[in-house]
TORKOL-4160 file (C-alpha; in steps of 0.2 Angstrom, whole numbers, padded with zeros to 4 digits, m for minus):
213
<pt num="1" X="0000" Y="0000" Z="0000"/>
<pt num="2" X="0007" Y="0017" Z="m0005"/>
<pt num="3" X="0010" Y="0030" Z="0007"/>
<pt num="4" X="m0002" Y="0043" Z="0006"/>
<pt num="5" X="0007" Y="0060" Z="0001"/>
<pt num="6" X="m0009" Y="0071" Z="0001"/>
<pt num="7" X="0002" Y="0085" Z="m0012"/>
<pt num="8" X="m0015" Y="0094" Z="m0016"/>
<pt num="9" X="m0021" Y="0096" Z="0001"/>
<pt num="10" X="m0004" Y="0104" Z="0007"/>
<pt num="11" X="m0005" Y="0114" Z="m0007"/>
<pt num="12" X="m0022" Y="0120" Z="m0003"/>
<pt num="13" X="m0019" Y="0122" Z="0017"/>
<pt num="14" X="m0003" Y="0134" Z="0010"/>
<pt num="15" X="m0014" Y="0145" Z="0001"/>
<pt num="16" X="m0027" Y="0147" Z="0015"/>
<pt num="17" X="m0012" Y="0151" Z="0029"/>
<pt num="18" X="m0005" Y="0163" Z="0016"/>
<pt num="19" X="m0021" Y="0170" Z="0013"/>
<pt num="20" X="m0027" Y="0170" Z="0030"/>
<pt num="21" X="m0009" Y="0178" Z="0036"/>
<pt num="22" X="m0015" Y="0193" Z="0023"/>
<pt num="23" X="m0029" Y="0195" Z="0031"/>
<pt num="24" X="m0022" Y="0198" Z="0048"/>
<pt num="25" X="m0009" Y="0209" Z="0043"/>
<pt num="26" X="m0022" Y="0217" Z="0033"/>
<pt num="27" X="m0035" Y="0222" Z="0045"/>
<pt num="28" X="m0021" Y="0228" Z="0058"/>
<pt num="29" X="m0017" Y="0240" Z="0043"/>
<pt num="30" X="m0033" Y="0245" Z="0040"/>
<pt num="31" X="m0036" Y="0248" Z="0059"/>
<pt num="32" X="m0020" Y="0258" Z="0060"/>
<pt num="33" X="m0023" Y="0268" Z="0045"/>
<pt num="34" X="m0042" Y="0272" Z="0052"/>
<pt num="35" X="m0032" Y="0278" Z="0067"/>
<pt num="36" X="m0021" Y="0290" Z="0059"/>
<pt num="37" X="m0036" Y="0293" Z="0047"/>
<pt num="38" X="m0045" Y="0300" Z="0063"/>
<pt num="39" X="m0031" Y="0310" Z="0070"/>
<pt num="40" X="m0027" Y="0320" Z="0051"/>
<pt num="41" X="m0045" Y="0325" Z="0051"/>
<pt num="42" X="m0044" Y="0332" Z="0069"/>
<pt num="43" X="m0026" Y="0339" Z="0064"/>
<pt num="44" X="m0033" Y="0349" Z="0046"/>
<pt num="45" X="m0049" Y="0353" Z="0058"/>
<pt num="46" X="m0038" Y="0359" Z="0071"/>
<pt num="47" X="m0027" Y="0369" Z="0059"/>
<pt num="48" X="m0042" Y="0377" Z="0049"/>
<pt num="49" X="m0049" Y="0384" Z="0064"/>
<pt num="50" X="m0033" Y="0390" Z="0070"/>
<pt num="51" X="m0031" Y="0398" Z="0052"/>
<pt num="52" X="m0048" Y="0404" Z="0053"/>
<pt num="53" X="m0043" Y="0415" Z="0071"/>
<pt num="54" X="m0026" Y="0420" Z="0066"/>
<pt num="55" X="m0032" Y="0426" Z="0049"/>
<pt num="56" X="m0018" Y="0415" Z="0040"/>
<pt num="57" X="m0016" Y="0400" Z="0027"/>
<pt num="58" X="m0020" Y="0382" Z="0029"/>
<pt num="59" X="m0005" Y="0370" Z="0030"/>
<pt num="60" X="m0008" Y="0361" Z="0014"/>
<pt num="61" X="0004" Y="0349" Z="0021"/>
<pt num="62" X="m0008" Y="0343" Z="0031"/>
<pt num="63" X="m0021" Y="0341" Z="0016"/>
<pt num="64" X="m0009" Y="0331" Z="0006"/>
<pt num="65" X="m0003" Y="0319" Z="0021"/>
<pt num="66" X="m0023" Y="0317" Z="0025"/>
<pt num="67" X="m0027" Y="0313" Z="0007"/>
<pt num="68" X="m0012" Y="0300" Z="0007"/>
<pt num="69" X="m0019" Y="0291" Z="0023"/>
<pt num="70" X="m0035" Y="0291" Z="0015"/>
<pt num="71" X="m0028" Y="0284" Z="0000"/>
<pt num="72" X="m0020" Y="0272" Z="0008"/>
<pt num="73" X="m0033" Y="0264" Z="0019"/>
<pt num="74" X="m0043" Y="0263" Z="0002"/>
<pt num="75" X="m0031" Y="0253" Z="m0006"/>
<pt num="76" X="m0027" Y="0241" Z="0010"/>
<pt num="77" X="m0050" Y="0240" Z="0012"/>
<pt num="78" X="m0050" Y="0234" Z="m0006"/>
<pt num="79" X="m0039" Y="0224" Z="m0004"/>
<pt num="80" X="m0043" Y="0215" Z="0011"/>
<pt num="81" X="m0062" Y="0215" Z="0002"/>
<pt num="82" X="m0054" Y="0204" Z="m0010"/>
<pt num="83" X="m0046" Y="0190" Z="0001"/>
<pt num="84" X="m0062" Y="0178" Z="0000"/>
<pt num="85" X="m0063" Y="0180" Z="m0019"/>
<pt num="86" X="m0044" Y="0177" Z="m0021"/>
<pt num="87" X="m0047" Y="0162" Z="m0008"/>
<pt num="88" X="m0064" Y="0156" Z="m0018"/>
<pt num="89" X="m0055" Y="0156" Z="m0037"/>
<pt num="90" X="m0039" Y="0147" Z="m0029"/>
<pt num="91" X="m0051" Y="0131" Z="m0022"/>
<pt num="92" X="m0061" Y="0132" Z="m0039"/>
<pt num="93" X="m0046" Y="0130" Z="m0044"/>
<pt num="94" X="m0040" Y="0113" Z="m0034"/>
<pt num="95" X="m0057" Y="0107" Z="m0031"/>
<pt num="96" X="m0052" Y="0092" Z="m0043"/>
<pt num="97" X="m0035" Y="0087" Z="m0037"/>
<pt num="98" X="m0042" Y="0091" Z="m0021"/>
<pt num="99" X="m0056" Y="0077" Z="m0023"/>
<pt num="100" X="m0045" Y="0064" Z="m0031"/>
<pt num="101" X="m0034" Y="0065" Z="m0017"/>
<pt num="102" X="m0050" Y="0059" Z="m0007"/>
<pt num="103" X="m0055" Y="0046" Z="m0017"/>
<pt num="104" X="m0036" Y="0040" Z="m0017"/>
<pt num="105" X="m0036" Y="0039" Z="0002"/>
<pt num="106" X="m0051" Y="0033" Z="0002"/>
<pt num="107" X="m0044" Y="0017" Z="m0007"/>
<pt num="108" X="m0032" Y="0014" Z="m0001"/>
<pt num="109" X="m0035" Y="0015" Z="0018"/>
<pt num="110" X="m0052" Y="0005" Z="0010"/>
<pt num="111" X="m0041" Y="m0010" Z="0010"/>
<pt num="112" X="m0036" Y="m0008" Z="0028"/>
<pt num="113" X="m0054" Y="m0009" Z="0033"/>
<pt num="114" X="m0059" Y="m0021" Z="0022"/>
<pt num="115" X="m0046" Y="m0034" Z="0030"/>
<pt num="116" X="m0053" Y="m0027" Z="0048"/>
<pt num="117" X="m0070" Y="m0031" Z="0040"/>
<pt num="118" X="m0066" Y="m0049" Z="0034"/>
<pt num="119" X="m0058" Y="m0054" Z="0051"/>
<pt num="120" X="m0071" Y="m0046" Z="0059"/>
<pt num="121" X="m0083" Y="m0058" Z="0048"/>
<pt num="122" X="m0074" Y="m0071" Z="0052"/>
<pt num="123" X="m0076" Y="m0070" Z="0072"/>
<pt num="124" X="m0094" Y="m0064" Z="0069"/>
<pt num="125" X="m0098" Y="m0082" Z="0060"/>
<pt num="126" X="m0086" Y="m0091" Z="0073"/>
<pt num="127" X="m0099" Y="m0084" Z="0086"/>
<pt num="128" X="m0114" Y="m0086" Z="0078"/>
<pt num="129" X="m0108" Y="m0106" Z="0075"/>
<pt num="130" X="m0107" Y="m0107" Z="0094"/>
<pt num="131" X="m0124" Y="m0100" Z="0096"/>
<pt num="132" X="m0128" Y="m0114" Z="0085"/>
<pt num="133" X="m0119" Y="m0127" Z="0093"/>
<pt num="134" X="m0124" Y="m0121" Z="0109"/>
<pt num="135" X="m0143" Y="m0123" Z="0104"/>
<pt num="136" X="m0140" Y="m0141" Z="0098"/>
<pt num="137" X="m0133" Y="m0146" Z="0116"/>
<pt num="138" X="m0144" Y="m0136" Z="0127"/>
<pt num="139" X="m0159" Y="m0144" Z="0118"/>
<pt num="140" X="m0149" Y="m0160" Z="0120"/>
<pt num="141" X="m0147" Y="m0155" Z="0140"/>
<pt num="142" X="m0167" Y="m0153" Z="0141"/>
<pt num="143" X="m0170" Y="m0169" Z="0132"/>
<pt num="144" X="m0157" Y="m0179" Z="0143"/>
<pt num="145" X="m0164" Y="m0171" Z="0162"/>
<pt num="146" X="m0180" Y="m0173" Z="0158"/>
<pt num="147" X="m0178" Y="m0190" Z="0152"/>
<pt num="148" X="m0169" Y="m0194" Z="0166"/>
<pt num="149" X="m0175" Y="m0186" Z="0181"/>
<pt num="150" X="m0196" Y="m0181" Z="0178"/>
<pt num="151" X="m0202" Y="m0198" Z="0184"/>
<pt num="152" X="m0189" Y="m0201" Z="0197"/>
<pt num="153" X="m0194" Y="m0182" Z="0205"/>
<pt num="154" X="m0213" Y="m0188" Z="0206"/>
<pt num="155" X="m0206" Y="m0205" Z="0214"/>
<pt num="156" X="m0195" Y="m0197" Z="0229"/>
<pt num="157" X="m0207" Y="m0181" Z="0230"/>
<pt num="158" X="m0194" Y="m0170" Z="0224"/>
<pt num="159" X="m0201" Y="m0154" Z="0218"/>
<pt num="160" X="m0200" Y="m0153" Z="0197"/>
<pt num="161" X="m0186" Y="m0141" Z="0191"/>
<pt num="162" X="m0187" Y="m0133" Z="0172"/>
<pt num="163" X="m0169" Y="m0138" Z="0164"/>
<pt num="164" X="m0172" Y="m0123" Z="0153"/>
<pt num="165" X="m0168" Y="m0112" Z="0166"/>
<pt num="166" X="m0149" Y="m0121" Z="0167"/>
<pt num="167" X="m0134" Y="m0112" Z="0156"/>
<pt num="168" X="m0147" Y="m0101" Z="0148"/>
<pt num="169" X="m0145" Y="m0085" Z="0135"/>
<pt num="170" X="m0157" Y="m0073" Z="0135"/>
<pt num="171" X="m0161" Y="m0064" Z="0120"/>
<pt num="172" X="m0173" Y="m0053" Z="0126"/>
<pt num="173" X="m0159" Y="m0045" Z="0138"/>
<pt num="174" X="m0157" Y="m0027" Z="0134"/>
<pt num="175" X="m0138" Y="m0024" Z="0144"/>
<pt num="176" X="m0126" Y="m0038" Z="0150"/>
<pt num="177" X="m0125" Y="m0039" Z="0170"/>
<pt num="178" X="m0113" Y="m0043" Z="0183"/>
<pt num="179" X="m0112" Y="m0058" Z="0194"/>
<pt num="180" X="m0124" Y="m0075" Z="0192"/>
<pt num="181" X="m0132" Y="m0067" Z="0175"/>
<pt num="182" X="m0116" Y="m0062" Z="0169"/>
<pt num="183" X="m0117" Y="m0069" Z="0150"/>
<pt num="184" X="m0107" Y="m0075" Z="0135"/>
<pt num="185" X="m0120" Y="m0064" Z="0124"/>
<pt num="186" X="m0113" Y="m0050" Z="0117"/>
<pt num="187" X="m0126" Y="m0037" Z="0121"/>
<pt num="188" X="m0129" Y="m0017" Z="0114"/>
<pt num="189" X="m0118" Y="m0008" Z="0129"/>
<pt num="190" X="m0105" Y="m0018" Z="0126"/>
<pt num="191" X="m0105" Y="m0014" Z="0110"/>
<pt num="192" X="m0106" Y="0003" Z="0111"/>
<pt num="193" X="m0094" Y="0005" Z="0123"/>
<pt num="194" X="m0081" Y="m0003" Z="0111"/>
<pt num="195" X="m0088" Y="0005" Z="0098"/>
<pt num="196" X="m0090" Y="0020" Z="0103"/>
<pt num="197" X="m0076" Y="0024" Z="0119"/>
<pt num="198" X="m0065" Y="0011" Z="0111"/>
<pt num="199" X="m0066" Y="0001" Z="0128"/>
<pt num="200" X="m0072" Y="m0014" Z="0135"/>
<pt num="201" X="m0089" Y="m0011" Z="0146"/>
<pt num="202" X="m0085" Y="m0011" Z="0165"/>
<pt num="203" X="m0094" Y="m0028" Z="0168"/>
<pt num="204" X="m0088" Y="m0038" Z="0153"/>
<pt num="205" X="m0068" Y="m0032" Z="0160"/>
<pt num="206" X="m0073" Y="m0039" Z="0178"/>
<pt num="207" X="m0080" Y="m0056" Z="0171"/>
<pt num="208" X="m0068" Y="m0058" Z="0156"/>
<pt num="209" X="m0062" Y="m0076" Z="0164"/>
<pt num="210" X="m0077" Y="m0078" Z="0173"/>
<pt num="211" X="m0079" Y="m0097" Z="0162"/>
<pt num="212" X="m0059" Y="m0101" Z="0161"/>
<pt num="213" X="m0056" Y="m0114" Z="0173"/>
């Protein structure tokens, strides 16, 4: 199986950190720039009034550097307005090396899986065989006690006892449980616990050799 290099989405993960830098370093500018915007309109303010009482000639220096700052901060607003567009025409641009990348990973991790899948199959027939055979011989087990032992109750007064209540699975049982009803069923929390939190349930753990000699 070949390593998966994933060119495309590096490529594509470059641009947006670029791109997203930009913006950063954008919107500080256009925040500074705003600043000093505010402060050259107080300045030209401040100096028309005080050309106004002392009778004298603005500083058209102060115009100019106003209209610089405001030329400015136009250019670094439109600029930053273009970002998502830039970013938008740049992943039109990779969508479709983007998504065979995806279909490639998606192949070959499938094999991975579909090994996982075929052992899993395999344990999942495995168990469902015991189920069988343990059918066979609890039927078997019924048969035998009954056979042996319903006349021979009656005879000494012993009280009759239902075999089917010996080594019993229940199927109806909505979670395993601990102790004497501990079972070799696999039931939905334990499922979902390994499922799910990648664990084995609490109960199953305690009782794992429960039935080991």
């Amino acid at each position: 199986m070949k390593l998966f290099k994933g060119d495309a989405v590096k490529r594509v993960n470059k641009v947006l950190d670029k791109a997203e830098s930009r913006r950063t370093k954008l919107e500080e500018k256009v925040a500074k720039l705003r600043e000093e915007e505010r402060a050259m309109e107080q300045a030209v303010m401040d100096d028309f009034n005080l050309s106004i009482i002392e009778d004298k000639e603005v500083d058209k220096k102060l115009e100019k550097d106003l209209e610089k700052v405001q030329k400015d901060l136009k250019t670094a607003q439109f600029q930053l307005s273009q970002i998502d567009n830039v970013i938008k025409s740049e992943m039109e641009k990779q969508k479709d090396a983007i998504n065979q990348e995806r279909r490639d990973f998606v192949a070959d991790k499938g094999e991975e899986f579909r090994e996982l899948f075929d052992e899993m199959n395999d344990l999942k027939l495995a168990y469902l065989n015991k189920l069988i055979e343990y059918n066979e011989k609890k039927a078997a087990y019924n048969r035998e006690y009954s056979k042996t032992f319903r006349d021979i109750e009656n005879r000494v007064g012993l009280k009759r006892r239902d075999p089917r209540s010996d080594f019993s699975i229940n199927l109806s049982q909505r979670h395993q449980m601990d102790g004497h009803y501990y079972s070799p069923m696999v039931y939905n929390d334990e499922l979902r616990e390994a499922l799910m939190d990648g664990k084995l349930a609490f109960v199953t753990n305690k009782n794992k050799d429960v039935f080991k000699k």
